[in-house]
C-alpha positions as CSV (number, residue, x, y, z in Angstrom):
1,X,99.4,119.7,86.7
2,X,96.2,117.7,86.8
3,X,94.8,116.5,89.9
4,X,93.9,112.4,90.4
5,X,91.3,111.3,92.5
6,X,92.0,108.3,95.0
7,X,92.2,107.7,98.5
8,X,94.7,107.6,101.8
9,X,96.0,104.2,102.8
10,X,98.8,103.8,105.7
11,X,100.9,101.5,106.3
12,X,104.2,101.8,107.5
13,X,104.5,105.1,105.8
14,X,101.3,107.4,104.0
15,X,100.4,106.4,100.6
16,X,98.0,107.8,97.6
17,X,95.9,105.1,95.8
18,X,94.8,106.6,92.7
19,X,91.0,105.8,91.3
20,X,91.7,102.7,88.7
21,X,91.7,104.9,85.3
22,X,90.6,103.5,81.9
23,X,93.8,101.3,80.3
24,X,94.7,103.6,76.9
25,X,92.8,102.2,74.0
26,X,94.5,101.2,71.0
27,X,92.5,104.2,68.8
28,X,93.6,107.0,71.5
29,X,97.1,105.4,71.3
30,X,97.3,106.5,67.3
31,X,95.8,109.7,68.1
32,X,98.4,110.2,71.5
33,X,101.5,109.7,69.7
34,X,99.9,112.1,67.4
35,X,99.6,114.8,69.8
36,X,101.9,113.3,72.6
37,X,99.7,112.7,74.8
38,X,100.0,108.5,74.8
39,X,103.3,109.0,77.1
40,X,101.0,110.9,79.8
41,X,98.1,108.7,79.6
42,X,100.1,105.5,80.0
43,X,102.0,107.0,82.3
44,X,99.0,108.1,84.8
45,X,97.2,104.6,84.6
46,X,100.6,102.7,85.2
47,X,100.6,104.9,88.5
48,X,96.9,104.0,88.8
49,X,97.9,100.7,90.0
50,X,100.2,101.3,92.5
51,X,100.8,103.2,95.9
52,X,102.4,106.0,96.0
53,X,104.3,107.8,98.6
54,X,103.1,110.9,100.6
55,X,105.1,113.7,100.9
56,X,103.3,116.7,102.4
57,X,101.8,114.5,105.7
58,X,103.9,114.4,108.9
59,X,104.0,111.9,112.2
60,X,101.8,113.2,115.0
61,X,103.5,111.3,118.3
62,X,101.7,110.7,121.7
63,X,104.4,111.4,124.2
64,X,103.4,108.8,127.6
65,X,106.0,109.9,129.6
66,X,108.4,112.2,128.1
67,X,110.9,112.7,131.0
68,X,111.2,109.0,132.0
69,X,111.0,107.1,128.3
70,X,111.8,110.0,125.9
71,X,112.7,107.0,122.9
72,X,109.4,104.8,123.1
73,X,107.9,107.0,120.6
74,X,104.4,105.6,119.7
75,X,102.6,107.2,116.2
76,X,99.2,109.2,117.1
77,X,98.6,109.4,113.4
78,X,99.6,111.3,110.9
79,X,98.3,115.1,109.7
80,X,98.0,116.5,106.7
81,X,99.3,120.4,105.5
82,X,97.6,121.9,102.7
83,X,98.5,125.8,103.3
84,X,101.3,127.4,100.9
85,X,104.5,127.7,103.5
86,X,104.7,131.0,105.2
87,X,100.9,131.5,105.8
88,X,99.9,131.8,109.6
89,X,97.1,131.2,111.7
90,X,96.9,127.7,109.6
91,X,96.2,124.4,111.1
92,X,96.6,120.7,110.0
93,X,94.4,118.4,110.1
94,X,94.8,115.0,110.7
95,X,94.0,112.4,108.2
96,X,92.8,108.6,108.1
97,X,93.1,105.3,106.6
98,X,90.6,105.4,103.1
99,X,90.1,108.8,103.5
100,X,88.7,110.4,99.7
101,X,91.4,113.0,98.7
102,X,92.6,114.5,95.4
103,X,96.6,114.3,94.7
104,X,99.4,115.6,92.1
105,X,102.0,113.3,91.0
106,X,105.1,114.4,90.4
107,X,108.4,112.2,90.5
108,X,106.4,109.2,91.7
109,X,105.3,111.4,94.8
110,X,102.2,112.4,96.0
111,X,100.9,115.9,97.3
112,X,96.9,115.5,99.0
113,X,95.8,118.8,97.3
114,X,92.5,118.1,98.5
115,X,90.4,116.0,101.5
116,X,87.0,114.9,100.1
């Protein structure tokens, strides 16, 4: 799978903003039905220009006062986990609003691969 440059933007929920790619020309588009590639190329720069969803970042809460209020949940921020499930001795880091990050797209879903 090929990874897209683009950055972090949150909102009510984390999304991925892809780089703007390069519209398929009309001479690649001969050449990509060709070699089938026109489908994948069209398909990445109609994702170009659109947010999509996270879905390897998780709500970090700030707890006030957890015996008295324990439902006025208020968002820290929002951390991001890049290790392979099962490794240990791993840590997430947190991530922020326009932060530079490489993603995978896969059924119009994001996964940060990698914080720039």
């Amino acid at each position: 799978m090929k990874t897209i440059p683009g950055k972090i933007i949150i909102k009510d929920k984390v999304y991925f903003e892809p780089n703007g790619l390069e519209k398929p020309s009309k001479n690649r588009e001969i050449l990509g039905v060709i070699t089938g590639h026109y489908q994948e190329s069209t398909r990445e720069y109609e994702a170009s220009k659109q947010l999509i969803e996270v879905n390897n970042v998780e709500a970090v809460y700030e707890w006030f006062d957890e015996v008295e209020n324990p439902n006025d949940d208020k968002i820290y921020g929002y951390s991001l986990d890049l290790h392979e499930p099962g490794e240990k001795n791993i840590t997430t880091r947190m991530i922020k609003n326009n932060q530079n990050c490489k993603a995978e797209i896969i059924d119009n879903k994001a996964t940060i691969i990698e914080l720039i």
